[in-house]
MARBA-3410 file (N, C-alpha, C, O; in Angstrom, 1 decimal):
77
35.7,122.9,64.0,34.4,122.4,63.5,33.5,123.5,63.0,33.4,124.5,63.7 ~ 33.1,123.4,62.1,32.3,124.5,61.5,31.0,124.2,61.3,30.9,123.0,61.0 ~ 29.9,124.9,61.4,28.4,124.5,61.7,28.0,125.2,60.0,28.6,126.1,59.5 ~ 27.3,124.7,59.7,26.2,125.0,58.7,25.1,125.2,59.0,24.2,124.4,59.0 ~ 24.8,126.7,59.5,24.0,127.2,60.0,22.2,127.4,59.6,21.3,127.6,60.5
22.0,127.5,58.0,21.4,127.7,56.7,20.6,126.4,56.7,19.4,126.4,56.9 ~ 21.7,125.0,56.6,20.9,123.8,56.8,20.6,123.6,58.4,19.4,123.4,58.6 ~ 21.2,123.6,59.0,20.3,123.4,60.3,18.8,123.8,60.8,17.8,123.3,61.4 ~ 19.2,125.5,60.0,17.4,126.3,60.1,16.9,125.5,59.0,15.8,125.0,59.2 ~ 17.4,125.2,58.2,16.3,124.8,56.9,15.8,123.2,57.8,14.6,123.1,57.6
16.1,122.5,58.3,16.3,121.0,58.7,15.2,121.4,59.9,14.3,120.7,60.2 ~ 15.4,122.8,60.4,14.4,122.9,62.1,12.8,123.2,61.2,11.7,123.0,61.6 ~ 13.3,123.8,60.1,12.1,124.6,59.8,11.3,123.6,58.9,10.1,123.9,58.8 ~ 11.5,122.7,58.4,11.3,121.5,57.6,10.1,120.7,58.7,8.9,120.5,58.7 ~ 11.4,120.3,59.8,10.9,119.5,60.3,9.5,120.1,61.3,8.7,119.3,61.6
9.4,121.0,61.6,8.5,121.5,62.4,7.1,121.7,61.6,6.0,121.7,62.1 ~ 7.3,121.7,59.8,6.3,122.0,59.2,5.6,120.9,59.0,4.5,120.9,58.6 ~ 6.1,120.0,59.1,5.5,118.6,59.0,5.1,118.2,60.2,4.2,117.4,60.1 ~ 5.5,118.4,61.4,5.2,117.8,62.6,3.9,118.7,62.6,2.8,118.2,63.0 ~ 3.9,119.8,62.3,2.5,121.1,62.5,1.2,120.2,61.8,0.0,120.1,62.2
1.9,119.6,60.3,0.8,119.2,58.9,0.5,118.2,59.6,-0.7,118.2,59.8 ~ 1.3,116.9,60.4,1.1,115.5,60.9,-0.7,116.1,62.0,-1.8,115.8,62.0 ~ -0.1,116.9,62.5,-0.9,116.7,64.0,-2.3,117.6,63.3,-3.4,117.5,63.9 ~ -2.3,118.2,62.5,-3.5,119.0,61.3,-4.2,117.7,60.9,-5.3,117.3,61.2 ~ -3.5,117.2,60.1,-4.1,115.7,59.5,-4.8,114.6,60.1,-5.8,114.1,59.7
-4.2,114.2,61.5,-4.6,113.7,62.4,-6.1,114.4,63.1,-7.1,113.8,63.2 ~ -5.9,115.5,63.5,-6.7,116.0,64.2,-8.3,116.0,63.1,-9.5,115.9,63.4 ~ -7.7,116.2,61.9,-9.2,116.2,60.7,-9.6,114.6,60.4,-10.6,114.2,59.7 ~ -8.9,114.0,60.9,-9.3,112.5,61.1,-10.1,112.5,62.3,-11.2,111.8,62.3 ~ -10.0,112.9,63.1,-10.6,112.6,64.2,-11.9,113.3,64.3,-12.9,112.8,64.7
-11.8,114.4,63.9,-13.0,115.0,63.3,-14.0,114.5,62.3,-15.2,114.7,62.4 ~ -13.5,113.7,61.3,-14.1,112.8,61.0,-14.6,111.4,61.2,-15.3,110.8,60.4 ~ -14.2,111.1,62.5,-14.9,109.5,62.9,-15.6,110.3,63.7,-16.6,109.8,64.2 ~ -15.2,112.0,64.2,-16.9,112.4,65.3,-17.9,112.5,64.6,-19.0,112.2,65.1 ~ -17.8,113.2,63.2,-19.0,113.2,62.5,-19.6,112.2,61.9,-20.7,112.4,61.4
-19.0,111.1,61.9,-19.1,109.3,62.0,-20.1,109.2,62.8,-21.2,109.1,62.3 ~ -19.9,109.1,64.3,-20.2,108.8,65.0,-21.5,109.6,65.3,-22.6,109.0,65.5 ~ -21.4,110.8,65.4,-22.8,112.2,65.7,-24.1,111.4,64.9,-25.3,111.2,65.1 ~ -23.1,110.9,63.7,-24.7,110.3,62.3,-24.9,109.2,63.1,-26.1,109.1,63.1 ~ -24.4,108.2,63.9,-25.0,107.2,64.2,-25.8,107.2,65.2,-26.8,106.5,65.4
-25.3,107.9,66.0,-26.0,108.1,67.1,-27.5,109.2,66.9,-28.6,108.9,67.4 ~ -27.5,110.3,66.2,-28.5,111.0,65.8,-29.3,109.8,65.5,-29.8,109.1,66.4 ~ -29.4,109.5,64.1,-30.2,108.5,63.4,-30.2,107.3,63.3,-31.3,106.9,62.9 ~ -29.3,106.5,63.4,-28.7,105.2,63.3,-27.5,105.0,62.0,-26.8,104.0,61.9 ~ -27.6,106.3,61.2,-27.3,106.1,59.7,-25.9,106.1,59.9,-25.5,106.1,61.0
-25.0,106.2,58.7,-23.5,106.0,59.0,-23.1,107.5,58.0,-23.8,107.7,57.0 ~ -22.5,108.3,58.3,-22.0,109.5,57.3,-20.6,108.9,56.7,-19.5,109.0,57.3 ~ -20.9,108.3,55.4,-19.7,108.4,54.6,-18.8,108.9,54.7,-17.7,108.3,54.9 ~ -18.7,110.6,54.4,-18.2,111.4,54.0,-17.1,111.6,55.1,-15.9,111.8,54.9 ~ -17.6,111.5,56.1,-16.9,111.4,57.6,-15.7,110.3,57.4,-14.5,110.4,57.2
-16.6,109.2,57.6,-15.3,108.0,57.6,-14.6,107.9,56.4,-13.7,107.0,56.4 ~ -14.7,108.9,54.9,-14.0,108.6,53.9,-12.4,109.7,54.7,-11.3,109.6,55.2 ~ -13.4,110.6,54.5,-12.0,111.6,55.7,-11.1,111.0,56.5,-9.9,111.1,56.2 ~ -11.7,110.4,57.7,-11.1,109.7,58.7,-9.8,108.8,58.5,-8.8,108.8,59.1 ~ -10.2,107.9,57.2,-9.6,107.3,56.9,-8.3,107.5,56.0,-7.2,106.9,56.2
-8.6,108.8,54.9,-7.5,109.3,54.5,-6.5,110.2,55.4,-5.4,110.5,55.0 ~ -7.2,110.6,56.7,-6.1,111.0,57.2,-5.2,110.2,57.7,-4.0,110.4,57.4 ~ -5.8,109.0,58.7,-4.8,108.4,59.1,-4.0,107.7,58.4,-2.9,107.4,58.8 ~ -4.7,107.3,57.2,-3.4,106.8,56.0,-2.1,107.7,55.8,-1.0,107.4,55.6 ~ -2.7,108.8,55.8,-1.3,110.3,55.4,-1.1,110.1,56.6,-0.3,109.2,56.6
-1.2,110.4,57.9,-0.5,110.1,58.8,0.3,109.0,58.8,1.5,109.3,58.6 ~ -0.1,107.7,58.9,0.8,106.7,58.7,1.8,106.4,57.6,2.7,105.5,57.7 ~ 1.8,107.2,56.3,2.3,107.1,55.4,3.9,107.9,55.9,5.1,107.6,55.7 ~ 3.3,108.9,56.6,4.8,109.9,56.8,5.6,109.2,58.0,6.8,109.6,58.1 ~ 4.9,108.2,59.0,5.5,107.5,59.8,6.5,106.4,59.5,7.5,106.1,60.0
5.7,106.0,58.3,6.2,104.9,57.4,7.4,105.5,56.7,8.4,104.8,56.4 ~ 7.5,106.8,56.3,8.4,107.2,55.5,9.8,107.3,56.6,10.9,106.8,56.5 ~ 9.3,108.2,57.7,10.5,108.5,58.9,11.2,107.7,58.8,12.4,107.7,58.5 ~ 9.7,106.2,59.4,11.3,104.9,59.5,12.1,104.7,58.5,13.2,104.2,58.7 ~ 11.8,104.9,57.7,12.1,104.3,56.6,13.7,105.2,56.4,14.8,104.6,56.7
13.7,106.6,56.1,14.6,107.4,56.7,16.0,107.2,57.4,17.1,107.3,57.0 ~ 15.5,106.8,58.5,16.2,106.6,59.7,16.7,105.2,59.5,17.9,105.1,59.8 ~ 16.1,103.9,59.1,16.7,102.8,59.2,17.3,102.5,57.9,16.7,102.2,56.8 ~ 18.6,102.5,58.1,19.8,101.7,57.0,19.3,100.9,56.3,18.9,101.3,55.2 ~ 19.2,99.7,56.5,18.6,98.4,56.2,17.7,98.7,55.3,17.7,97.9,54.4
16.7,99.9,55.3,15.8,99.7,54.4,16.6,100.8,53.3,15.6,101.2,52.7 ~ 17.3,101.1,53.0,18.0,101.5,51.8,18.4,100.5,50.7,19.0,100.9,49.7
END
């Protein structure tokens, strides 16, 4: 049995860069529903800017979750 050593690093190195980007993305979402939240509680007001963030991260998050499965399950080919 012979290993392909080149893709395996390329496959670890891949995957680790996206698992790094996933938990970056997420983490700037969440930063964004605090700065959400800081405005409502300071003033009552809502910070847009915050929840426009929030929300695109967790969309890219979910997007690449959406993709895995997608990946991994036959059926959806």
């Amino acid at each position: 049995m012979q290993l392909d050593w080149s893709a395996l690093g390329e496959v670890a190195a891949v995957s680790t860069g996206v698992t790094v980007g996933v938990v970056v993305v997420f983490a700037l979402g969440v930063l964004g529903l605090a700065r959400a939240e800081t405005a409502r509680e300071g003033d009552g007001g809502t910070d847009p800017v915050g929840l426009g963030v929030a929300w695109l991260c967790f969309l890219a998050c979910a997007s690449v979750v959406a993709y895995g499965i997608y990946l991994i399950v036959p059926q959806f080919h």
